[in-house]
Legacy VTK file of the C-alpha trace (Angstrom):
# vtk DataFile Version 3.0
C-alpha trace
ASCII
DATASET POLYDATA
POINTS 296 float
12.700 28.773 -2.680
10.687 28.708 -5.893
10.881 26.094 -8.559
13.122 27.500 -10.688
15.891 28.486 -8.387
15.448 24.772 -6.922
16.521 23.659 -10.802
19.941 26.038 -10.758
21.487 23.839 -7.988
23.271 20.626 -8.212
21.233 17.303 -8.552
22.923 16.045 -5.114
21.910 19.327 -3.382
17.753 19.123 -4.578
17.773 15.959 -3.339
18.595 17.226 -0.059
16.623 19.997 -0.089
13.669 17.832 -1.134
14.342 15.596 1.726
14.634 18.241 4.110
11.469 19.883 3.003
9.084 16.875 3.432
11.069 16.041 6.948
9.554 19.730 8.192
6.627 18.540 7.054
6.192 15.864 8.949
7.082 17.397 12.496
4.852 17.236 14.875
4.100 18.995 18.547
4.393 17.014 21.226
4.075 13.282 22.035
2.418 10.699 19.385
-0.067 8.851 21.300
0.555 5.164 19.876
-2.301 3.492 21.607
0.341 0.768 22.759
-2.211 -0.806 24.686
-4.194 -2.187 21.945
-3.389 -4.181 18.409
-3.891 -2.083 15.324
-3.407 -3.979 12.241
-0.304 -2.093 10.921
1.921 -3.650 14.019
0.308 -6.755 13.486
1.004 -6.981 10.134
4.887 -5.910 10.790
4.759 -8.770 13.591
4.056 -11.152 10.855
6.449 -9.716 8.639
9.315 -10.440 11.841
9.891 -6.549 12.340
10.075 -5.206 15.677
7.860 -1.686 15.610
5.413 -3.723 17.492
4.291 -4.319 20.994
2.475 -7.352 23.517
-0.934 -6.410 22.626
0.054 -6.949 18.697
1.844 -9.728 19.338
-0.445 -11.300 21.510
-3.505 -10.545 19.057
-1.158 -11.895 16.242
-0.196 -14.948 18.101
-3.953 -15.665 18.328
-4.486 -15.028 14.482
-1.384 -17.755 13.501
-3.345 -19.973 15.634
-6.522 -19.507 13.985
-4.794 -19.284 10.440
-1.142 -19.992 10.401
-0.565 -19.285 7.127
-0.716 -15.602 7.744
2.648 -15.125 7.596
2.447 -16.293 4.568
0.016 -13.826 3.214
2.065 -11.442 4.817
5.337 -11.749 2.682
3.431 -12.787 -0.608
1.701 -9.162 0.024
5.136 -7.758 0.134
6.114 -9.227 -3.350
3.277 -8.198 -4.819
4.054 -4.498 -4.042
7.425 -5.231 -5.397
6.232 -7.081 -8.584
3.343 -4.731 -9.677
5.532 -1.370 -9.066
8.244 -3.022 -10.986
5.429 -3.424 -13.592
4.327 0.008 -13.653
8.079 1.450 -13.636
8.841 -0.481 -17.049
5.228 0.997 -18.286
7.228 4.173 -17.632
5.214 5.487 -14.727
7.001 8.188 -12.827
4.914 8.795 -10.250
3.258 6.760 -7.227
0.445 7.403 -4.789
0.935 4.455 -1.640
-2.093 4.653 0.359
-2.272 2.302 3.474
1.760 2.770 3.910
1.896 0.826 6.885
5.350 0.612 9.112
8.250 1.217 6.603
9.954 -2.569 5.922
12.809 -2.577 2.991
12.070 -2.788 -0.138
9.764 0.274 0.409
7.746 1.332 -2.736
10.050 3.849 -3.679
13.323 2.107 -3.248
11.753 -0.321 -5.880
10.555 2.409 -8.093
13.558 4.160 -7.856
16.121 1.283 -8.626
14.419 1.447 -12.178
13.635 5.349 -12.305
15.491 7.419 -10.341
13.671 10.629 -10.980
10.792 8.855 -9.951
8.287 10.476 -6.927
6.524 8.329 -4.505
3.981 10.030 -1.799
3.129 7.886 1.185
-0.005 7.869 2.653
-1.010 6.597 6.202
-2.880 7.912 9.163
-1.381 5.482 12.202
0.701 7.460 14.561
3.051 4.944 14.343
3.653 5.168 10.977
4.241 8.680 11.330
6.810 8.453 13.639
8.954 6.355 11.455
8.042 8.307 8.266
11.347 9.835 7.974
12.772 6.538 6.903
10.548 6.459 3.362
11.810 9.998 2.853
15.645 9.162 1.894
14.895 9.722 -1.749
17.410 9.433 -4.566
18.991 12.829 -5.479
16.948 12.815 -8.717
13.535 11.418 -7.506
11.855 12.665 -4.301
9.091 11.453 -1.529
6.555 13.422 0.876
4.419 11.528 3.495
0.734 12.765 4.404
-0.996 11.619 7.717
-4.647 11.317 6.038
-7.320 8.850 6.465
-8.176 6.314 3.245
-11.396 7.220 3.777
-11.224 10.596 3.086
-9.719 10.292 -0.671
-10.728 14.099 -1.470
-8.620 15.885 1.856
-5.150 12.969 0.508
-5.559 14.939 -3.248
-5.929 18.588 -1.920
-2.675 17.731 0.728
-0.175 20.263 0.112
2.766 17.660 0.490
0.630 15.685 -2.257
0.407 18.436 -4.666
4.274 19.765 -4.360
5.041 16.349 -4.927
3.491 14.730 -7.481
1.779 16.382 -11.222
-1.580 15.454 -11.403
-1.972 16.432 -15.201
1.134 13.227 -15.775
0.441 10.131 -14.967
0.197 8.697 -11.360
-0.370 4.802 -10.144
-2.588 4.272 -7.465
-1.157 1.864 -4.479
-4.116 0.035 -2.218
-1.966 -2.751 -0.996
-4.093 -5.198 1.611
-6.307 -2.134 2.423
-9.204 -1.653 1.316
-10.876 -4.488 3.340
-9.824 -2.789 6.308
-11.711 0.485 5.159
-15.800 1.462 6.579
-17.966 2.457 3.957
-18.284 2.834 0.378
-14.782 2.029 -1.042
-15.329 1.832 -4.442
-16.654 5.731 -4.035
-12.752 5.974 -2.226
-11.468 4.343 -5.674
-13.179 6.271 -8.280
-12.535 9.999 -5.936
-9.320 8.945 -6.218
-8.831 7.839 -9.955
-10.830 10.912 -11.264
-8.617 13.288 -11.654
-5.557 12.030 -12.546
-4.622 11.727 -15.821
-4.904 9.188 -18.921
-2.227 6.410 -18.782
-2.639 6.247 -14.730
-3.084 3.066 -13.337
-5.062 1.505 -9.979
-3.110 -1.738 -8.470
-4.637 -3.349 -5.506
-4.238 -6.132 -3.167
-7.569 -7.590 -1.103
-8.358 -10.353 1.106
-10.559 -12.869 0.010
-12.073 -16.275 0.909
-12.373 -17.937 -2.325
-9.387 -19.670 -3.772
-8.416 -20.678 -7.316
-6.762 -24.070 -6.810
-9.561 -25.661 -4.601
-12.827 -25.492 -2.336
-13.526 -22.270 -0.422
-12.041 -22.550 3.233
-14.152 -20.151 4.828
-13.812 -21.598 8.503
-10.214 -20.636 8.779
-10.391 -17.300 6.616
-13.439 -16.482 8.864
-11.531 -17.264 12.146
-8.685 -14.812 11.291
-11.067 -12.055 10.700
-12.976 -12.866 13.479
-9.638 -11.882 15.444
-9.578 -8.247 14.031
-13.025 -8.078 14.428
-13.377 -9.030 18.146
-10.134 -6.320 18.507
-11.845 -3.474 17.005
-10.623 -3.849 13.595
-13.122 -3.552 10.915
-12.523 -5.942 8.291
-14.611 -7.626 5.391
-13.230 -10.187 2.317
-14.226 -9.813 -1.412
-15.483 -12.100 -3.774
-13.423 -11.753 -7.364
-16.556 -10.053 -9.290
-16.301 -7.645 -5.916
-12.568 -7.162 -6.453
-12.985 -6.634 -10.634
-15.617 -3.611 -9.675
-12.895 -1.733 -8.471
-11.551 -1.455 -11.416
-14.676 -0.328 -13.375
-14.140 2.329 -15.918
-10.493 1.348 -15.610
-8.871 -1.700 -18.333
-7.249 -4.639 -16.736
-3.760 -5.518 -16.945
-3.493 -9.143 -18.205
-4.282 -11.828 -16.610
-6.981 -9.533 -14.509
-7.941 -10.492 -10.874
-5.651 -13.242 -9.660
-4.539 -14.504 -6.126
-1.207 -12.142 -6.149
0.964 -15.167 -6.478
-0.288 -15.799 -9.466
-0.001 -12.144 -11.178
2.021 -12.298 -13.981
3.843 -15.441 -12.732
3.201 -17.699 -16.185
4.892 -21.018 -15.457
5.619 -20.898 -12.304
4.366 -24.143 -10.379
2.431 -23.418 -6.488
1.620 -26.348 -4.537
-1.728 -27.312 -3.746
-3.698 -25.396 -1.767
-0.942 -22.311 -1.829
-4.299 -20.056 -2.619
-5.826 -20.340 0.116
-2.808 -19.891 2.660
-1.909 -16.108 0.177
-5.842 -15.261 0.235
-5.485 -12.258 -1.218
-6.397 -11.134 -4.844
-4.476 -8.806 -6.970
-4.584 -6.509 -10.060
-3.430 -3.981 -12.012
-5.758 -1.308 -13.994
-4.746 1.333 -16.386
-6.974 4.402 -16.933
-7.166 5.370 -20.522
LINES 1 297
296 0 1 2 3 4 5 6 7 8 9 10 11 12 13 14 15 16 17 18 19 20 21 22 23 24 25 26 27 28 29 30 31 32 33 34 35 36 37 38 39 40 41 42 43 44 45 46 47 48 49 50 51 52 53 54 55 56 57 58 59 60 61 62 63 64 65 66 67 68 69 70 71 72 73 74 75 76 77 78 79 80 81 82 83 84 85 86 87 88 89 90 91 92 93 94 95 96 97 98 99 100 101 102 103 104 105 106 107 108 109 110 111 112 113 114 115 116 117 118 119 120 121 122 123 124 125 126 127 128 129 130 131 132 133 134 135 136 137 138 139 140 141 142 143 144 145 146 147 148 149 150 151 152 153 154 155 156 157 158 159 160 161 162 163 164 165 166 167 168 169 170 171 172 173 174 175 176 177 178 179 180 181 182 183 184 185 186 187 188 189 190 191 192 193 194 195 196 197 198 199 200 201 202 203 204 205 206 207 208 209 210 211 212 213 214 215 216 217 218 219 220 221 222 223 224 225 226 227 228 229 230 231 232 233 234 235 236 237 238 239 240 241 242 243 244 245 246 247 248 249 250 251 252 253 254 255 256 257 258 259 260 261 262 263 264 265 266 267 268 269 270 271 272 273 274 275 276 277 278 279 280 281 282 283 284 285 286 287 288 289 290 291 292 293 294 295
């Protein structure tokens, strides 16, 4: 069905059809080979969180990082808000369409149920390439009638094959503008990741935006605690699971070419939170820095 017959039927009825559409999609042959058997950092992070798609050899590894770094549940949930804060943000900037990268396992609020609650036409494409995540991906595809969502199973290393995906480009108008989701991602990402930022900023148009989340291991309220930021990584790392903290200069290059949403690189708790009191030592148990760029 072309676009404009899709625009003759009844708001209630494209939603459907758009929902149906991305669900083929998604379909795949045969069984999904979740790799139960070790932690991947999606279930752990969902562990954290308290949600259930999880299994003993994410729990175990995630038992093992609270001991190391108990705050991480912390980081977890602050993470969370973030998402919810900045894509409030860019909704009242009147951004209409969103790009999540590094989905992970569905866990309400998703992006688009908080873009949505402000703009209901709005589109949100989900990005993610754990098997897991794929098997739940029907649950961020229950769109409102007016807006709509697609999922692609793509690697965030590969920005160039995530822009030429035909769910991506059905979805979302690259000539409008389109924000950019790397929530807690990046530092789990090989190779040259600011060359994964500016693939995928480049051709999208003016008035698009980058936000980000990344770990870190320097804090604004107080000394660096490297020992027990280093010992949580050092968890992934022994499991298999590349990962590697930022500095704040290293987080601001990201968003070269880009300008900074006041108040630039912050610890996410801090984003945009004027007057809101954090006691001591809160920075270091969030450990993550966020931002929000706009491309003009």
């Amino acid at each position: 069905m072309d676009s404009v017959r899709t625009r003759r039927l009844p708001h209630i009825f494209v939603g459907r059809l758009h929902r149906l559409r991305s669900a083929r999609r998604i379909c795949v042959s045969g069984p999904i080979d979740l790799r139960t058997d070790v932690p991947h950092s999606a279930r752990m992070y969902d562990y954290f969180l308290g949600g259930r798609d999880n299994y003993e050899a994410d729990r175990q590894a995630g038992d093992k990082a609270l001991q190391e770094f108990p705050a991480v549940r912390v980081t977890a949930r602050t993470n969370r808000d973030f998402m919810r804060h900045a894509t409030r943000y860019l909704a009242g900037q009147g951004v209409r369409q969103f790009l999540d990268i590094g989905t992970g396992i569905p866990t309400e609020p998703n992006l688009h149920q908080v873009a949505q609650e402000l703009a209901p036409e709005a589109r949100v494409v989900y990005v993610d390439n754990d098997p897991i995540v794929l098997s739940h991906a029907r649950a961020l595809l229950v769109s409102s009638p007016e807006g709509r969502t697609a999922y692609v199973q793509a690697d965030a290393g590969k920005p160039a094959d995530i822009l030429s995906a035909p769910e991506l480009l059905e979805t979302l108008d690259l000539s409008q503008p389109v924000a950019v989701s790397l929530m807690a991602l990046l530092h789990f990402v090989p190779g040259d990741v600011y060359e994964v930022v500016r693939t995928l900023m480049e051709p999208l148009a003016p008035g698009s935006y980058l936000a980000m989340s990344h770990v870190t291991t320097e804090f604004d309220d107080g000394p660096d605690d490297p020992e027990g930021m280093a010992r949580l990584l050092q968890v992934y790392i022994d499991r298999g699971i590349p990962v590697r903290p930022r500095t704040r200069a290293e987080v601001e290059k990201f968003f070269d070419g880009l300008e900074l949403v006041d108040p630039g690189v912050r610890v996410i708790h801090r984003w945009r939170n004027e007057g809101i009191e954090h006691p001591a030592g809160h920075d270091k148990q969030v450990s993550l820095y966020g931002a929000v760029g706009k491309k003009v």
